[in-house]
N, C-alpha and C positions, 0 to 999 in steps of 0.2 A: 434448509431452514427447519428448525425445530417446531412442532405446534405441540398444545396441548388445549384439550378442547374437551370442559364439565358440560354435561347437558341432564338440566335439572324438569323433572314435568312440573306445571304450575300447580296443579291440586297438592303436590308436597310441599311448599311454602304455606308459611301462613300467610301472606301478602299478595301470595296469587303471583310470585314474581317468576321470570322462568330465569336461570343466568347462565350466560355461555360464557366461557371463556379462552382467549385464543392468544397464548405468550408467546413472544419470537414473532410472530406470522400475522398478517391479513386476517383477520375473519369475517365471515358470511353471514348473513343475517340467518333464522332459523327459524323454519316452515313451520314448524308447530307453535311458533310465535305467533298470537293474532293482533300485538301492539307493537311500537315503534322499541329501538333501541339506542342505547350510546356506545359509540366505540370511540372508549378511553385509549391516547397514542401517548406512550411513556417515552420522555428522550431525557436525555443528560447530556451535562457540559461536562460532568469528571471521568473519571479516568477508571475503567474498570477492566481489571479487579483490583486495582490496586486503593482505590480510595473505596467502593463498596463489591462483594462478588455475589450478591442474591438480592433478589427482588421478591419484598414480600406484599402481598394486597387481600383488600378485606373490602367487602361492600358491606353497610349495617341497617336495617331500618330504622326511621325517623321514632324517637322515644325509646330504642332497644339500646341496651348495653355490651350487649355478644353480636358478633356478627353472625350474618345468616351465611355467607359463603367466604373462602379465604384460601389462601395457597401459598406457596413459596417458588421460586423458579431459582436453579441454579443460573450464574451466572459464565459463559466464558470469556469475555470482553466486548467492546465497544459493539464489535460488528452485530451484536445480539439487539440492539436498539436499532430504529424504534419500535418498541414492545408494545403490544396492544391489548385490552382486555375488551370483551362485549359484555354486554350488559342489555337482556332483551326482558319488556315488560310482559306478563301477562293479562288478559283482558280486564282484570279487575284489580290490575297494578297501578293507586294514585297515589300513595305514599310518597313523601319524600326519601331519599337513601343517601346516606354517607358512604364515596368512596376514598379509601387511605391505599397512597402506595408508601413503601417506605422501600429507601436503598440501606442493605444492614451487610456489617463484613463478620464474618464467623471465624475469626481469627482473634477478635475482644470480644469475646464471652456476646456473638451476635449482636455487636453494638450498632445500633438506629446511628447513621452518618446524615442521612436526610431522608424527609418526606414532604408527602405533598398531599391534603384532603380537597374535595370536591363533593359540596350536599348540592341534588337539584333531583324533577323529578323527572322519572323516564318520559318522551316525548309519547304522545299517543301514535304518530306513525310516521314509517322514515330513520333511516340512520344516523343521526347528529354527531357529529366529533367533538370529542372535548379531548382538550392539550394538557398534559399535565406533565411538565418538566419537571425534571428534577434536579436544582440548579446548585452549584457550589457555595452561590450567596445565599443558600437556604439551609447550608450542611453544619455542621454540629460547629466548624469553628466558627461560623459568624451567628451563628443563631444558637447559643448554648442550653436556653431556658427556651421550652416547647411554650407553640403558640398557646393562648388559650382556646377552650373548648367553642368550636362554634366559628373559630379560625383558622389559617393557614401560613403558611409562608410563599410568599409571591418576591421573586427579583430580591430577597433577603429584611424585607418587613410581613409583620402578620399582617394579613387583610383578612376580610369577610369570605367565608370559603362557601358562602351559596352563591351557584350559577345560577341564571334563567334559560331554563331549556331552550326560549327562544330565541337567545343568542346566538347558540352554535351555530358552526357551519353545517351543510350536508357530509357527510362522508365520502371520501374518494380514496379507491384504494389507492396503501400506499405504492409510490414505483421505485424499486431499488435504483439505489445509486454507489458510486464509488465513497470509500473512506476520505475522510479529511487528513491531512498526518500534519499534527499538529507541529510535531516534534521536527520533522524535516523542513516543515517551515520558519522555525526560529531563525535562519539565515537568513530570513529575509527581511527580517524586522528593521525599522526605517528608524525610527523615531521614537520616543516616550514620554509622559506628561505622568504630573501628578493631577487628579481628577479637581476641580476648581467650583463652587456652586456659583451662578451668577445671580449679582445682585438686582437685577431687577426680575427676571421670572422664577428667581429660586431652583431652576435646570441645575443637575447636575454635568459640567460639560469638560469636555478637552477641544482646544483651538490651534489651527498651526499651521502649519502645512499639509493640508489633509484632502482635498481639491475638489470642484465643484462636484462631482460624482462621487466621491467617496470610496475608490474603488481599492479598498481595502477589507484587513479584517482586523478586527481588534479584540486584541487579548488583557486580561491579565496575568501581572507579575507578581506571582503570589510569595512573601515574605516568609518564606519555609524557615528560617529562625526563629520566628515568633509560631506559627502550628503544625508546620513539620512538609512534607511532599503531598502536597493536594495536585490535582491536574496532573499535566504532561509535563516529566522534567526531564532537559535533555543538556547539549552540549555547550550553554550559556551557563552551566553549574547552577539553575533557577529552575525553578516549574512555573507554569503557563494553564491560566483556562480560559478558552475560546469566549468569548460570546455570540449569539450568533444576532444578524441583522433583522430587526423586524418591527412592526407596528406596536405602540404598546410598551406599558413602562419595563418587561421581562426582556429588552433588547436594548440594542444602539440604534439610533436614526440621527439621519444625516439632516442638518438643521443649521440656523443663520443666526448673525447679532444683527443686530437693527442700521449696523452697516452693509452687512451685507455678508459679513467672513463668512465663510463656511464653518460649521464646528459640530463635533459629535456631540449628541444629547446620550449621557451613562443612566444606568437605576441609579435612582437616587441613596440607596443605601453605602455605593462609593466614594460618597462624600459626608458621609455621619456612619455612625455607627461602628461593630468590630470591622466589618468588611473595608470602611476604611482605613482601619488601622493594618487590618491583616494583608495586604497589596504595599509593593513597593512601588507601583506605578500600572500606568495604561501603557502599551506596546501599540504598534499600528506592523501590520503583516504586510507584504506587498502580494497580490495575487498573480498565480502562474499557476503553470500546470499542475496538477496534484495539491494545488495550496487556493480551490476555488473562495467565493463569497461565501461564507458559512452560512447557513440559517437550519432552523432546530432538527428538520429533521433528515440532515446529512450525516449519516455516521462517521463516527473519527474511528481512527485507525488505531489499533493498539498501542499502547504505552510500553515504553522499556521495564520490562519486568525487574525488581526488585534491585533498586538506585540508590543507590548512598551517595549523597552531596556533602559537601563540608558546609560547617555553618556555623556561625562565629557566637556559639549559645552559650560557650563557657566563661566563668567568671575571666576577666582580661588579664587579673594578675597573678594567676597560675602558670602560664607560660605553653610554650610549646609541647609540655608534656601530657598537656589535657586538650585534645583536639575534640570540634563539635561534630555534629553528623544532623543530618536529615534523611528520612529513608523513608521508599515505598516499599510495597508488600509484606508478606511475613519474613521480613530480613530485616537484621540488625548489624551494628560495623565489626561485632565478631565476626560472621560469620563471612565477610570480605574483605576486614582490613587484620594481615598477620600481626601485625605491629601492637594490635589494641589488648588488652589485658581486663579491661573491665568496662561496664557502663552503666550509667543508669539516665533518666529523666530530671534534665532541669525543672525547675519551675517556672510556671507562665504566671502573668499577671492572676487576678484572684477572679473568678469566673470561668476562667478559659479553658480548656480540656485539652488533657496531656494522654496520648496514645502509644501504646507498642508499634502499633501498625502504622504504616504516615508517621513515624515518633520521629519526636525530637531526642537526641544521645546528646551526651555529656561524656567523654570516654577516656580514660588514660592507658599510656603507653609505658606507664612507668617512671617516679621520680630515682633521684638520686638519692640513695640513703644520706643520713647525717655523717659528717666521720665523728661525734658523738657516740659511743658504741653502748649508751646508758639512756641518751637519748628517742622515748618514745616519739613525741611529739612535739615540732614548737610553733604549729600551726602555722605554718609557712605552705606556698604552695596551696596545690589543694589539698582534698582531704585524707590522703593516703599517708601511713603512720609510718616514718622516715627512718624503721626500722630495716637493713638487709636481710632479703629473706632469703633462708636455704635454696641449695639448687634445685629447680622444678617447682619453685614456689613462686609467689608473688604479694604482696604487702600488702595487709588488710587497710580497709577504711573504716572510718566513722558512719555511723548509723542511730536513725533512732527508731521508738515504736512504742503502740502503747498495747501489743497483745492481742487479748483478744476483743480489748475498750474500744472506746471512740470518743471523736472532739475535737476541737481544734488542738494543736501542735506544730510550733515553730523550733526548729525544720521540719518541717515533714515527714512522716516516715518512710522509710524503703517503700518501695522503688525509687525515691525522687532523693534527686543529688545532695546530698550535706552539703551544706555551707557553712562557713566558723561567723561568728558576729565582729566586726571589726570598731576597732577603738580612734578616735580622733579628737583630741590628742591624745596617745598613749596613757596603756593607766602605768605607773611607777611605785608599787609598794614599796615600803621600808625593807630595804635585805634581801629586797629581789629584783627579778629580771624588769625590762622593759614589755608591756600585754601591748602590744598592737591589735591582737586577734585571739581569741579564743575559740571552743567547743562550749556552744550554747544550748540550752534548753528550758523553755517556757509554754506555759499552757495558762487560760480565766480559766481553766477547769477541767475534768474530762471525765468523762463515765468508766471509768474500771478498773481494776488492781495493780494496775504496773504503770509507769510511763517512763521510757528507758532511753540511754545517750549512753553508747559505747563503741568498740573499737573490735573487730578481729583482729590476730596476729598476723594470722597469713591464709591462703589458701592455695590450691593444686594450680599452677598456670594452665593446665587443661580442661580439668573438669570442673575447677572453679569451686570444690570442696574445701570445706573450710576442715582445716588442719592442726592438731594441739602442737603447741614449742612446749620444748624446755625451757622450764625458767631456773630449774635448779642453781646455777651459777648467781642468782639475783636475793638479795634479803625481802624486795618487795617494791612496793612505786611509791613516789610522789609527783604533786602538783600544786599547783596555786589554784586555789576555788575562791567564790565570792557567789555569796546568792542575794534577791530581795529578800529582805526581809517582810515576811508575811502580816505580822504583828509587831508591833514595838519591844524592842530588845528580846526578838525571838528570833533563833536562829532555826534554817532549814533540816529539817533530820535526811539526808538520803544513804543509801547503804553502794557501798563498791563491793560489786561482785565480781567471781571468777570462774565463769562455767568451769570447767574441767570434763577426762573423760571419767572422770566416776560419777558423777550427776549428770550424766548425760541419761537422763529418763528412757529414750526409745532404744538404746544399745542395748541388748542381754550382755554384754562383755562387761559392762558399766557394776563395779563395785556395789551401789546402790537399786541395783535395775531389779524388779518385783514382778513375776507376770502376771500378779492380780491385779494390781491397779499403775502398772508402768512405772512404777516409782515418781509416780507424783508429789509422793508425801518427802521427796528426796530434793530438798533446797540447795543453791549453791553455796562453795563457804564464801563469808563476805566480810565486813567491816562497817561499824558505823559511823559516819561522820556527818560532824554539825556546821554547816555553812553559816558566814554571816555576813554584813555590808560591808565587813574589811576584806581585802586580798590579804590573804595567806598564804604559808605553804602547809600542807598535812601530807604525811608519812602514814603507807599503810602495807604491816609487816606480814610475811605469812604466815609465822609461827602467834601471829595473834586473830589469825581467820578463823571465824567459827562459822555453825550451822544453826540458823533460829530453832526457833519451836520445838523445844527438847521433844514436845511429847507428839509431833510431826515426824520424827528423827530417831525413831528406838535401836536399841544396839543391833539388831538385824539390818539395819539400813545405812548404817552409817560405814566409810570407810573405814576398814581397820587399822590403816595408818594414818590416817589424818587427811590435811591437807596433801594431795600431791603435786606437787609444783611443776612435773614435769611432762605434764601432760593437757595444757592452758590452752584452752580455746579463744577467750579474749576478758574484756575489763567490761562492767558497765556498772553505771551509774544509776543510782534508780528510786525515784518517786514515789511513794505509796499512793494510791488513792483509799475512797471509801469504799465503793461497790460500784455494780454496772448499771444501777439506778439514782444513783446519789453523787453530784458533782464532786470532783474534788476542789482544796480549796488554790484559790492563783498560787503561783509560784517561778521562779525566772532564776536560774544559775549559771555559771559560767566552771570551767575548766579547761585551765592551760599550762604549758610545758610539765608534761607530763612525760617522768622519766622512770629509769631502774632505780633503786641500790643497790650497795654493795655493803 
């Protein structure tokens, strides 16, 4: 067992407080203490390291804004709980103190998964235990918005985070015991319920076959479609988190209807709330060896490292070429499924939080080009441009972005999935195709100079480097556009542009590339075109591509043959704004069947 053990003298506080700290391990009270202390016992129902791998804690004095003591503990799995912090007063220690633990994964830029506060003050004498779980119904999918100051998260609602010293129990050390394994217990799951509130005490409960003793354990079925591999996921292609049995709304207790049924009484948050959304149901475990009665501070057994489930996240009417994924640790279905070519994140409902780590994928395997050999896109499928690409390649997608702005934007930008906006009934312009579906892009507004809807050609099937084509053999593209009109009988101004590799700014190879200022002042060539509430079609040539800002663009910067068409990175569409303090004004366009000329 690991320890780590701060010993602070009390005349170096201003509070007079002493604090010991003891991670992994038991700890002792401390003879140069002359008042009582708390030892705080940290446990979890999730899965580590895959849902969090360090544990950070902070103790604050009452009225202070910085903590007076704090630390981090590396994580290596389950077996490391239950983790304990002391906390001993010194003689002139009456303050109140805020302790915060937080479980954080360092794989998302250190991202807080959950926490848990506890304000109360040190006991004058005596060890007190305070519990402070750290529960999956508390963790970032069900609880997205931190509680307020002054609160916490309990069983997955915030409650008031002051204890009274005089509640605790005494402290007993704790006694090792064996792991729980959750995972090899999914064989033996009996049963499952969807959680039910009953109408006359408002309990959250499940009824059934469950028998007078209860001797079971019950889990949640966590709906990894909707937030991705929280808990234990194993050979039910599902993830699983324990609860454990106990007194108290932070467990299950075994409880009756006024007939007499037997029925679990759940936290009430799995019956309102995300936590109900985010569960596909209550499981009931049957107990055996190795699969004892859980309760909090039973260690569980490791998690299968780095799990990709399939998961039915992708739009339905792309087909078998866009398979979904849910995945624990820092793995993605690259880097275990050969098949996949690309991925990114769908979108969750609006609140919800979308991760790399525990992420939900969206991932193609690759469409069938068009036999169209002119045909870029006719947004069919998902969003991969139905062009064939060279050998060692693979077919760009659609994307959007707004730089280095911000604000709302539909689709969303990279990383998260494009979707096309769908028409019902079809639009039918005069002299053109049937629009079931386009490439859409809308914003009420956004803070800064670009906001952009476009397409790569292709990239490296390896390294996933985006790649220039030849376009030489093509006059240029068209498509059908339609935008709102902003104003009455005002049409949209947006520019189609064509990176290429001579305005490629950070290349020195790059025709335009300056090593004084990167060739920033080097724009791509582009085209203007004026959208309006009609579907059309518009044609855009490349012997009619130019470079704005003449005086952005002086003859040191500029290609010395023009356009080169044979070296096309991709297409984009793109929005002006005002600046990165000045909204810009609405706006909503469309663009589809988008091909070559000839």
């Amino acid at each position: 067992m690991k320890a780590l053990r701060t010993k602070v003298r009390a005349q170096a506080l201003p509070s007079a407080l002493l604090l010991m700290t003891a991670a992994l391990a038991s700890a002792c009270s401390d003879p140069e203490s002359s008042g009582g202390e708390v030892m705080v016992v940290v446990t979890t129902d999730m899965a580590v390291p895959t849902d969090f791998d360090r544990l950070t804690w902070s103790v604050t004095l009452d009225g202070d804004t910085e903590p007076i003591r704090q630390g981090t503990v590396e994580l290596e799995g389950n077996a490391d709980f239950p983790a304990t912090l002391a906390i001993a007063a010194g003689p002139k220690a009456t303050e109140p103190v805020t302790i915060r633990i937080e479980g954080r994964s360092r794989d998302i830029q250190d991202l807080v998964r959950v926490t848990r506060e506890a304000t109360l003050r040190i006991p004058e004498a005596g060890t007190a235990k305070l519990a402070m779980p750290l529960s999956w119904l508390c963790s970032d999918a069900n609880l997205p918005t931190p509680c307020d100051e002054g609160q916490t998260c309990k069983a997955g609602t915030c409650a008031d985070a002051a204890v009274l010293d005089s509640s605790l129990p005494t402290y007993e050390p704790l006694t090792p015991r064996e792991c729980a394994d959750v995972v090899e217990c999914f064989a033996e799951i009996t049963f499952g319920w969807l959680p039910a509130r009953d109408a006359e005490t408002g309990d959250c409960t499940i009824e059934g076959r469950v028998g007078d003793d209860a001797n079971v354990n019950v889990v949640l079925a966590i709906d990894n479609e909707r937030v991705g591999n929280y808990g234990f996921c194993g050979p039910l292609n599902e993830c699983h988190v324990i609860l454990p049995r106990e007194d108290g709304p932070e467990g299950w207790q075994l409880s009756s209807t006024a007939e007499g049924t037997p029925v679990i009484k759940l936290p009430g948050a799995l019956c309102q709330g995300a936590a109900a959304q985010n569960i596909r149901g209550v499981d009931l475990l049957g107990i055996k060896p190795g699969c004892p009665n859980y309760e909090r501070e039973t260690p569980l057994c490791p998690p299968p490292a780095d799990t990709c489930l399939s998961a039915e996240i992708c739009p339905s009417p792309w087909g078998d070429a866009w398979p979904g994924f849910a995945c624990s640790g820092p793995v993605a279905p690259l880097d275990v499924n050969p098949g996949v070519q690309g991925c990114w994140h769908p979108e969750l409902a609006p609140g919800q939080p979308w991760t790399a780590v525990n992420g939900r994928w969206c991932c193609t395997t690759g469409q069938e080009p068009s036999e169209d050999e002119l045909l870029i896109d006719d947004m069919s499928g998902g969003p991969q441009i139905k062009l064939a690409p060279p050998e060692g390649q693979v077919a760009g997608v659609w994307w959007t972005s707004l730089g280095e702005g911000s604000g709302p934007l539909s689709p969303a930008p990279y990383p998260s999935l494009f979707t096309y906006r769908t028409f019902d009934p079809p639009i039918e312009p005069a002299n053109g195709p049937e629009i079931t579906s386009a490439a859409c892009l809308s914003s009420p507004g956004f803070l800064g100079y670009v906001a952009m809807l476009g397409f790569y050609f292709g990239e490296e099937k390896v390294t996933h480097e985006r790649t220039p084509w030849d376009l030489s053999e093509y006059t240029g593209i068209s498509f059908w556009g339609w935008a709102a009109e902003p104003f009455p009988d005002a049409s949209l101004s947006i520019e189609v542009e064509f990176p290429n590799a001579d305005t490629n700014w950070s290349d020195p190879d790059a025709a335009c590339y300056t090593p004084v200022d990167r060739s920033k002042r080097c724009d791509n060539f582009q085209a203007d075109v004026a959208l309006t509430g009609q579907w059309k079609q518009y044609f855009v040539r490349w012997d009619e591509l130019h470079q704005s800002f003449e005086d952005w663009n002086p003859p040191q910067y500029k290609p010395p043959g023009g356009f080169d068409r044979t070296t096309v990175n991709s297409t984009i569409f793109t929005v002006h704004g005002a600046s990165r303090d000045i909204a810009s004004q609405p706006f909503d366009f469309c663009v589809a069947h988008v091909s070559f000329t000839r």
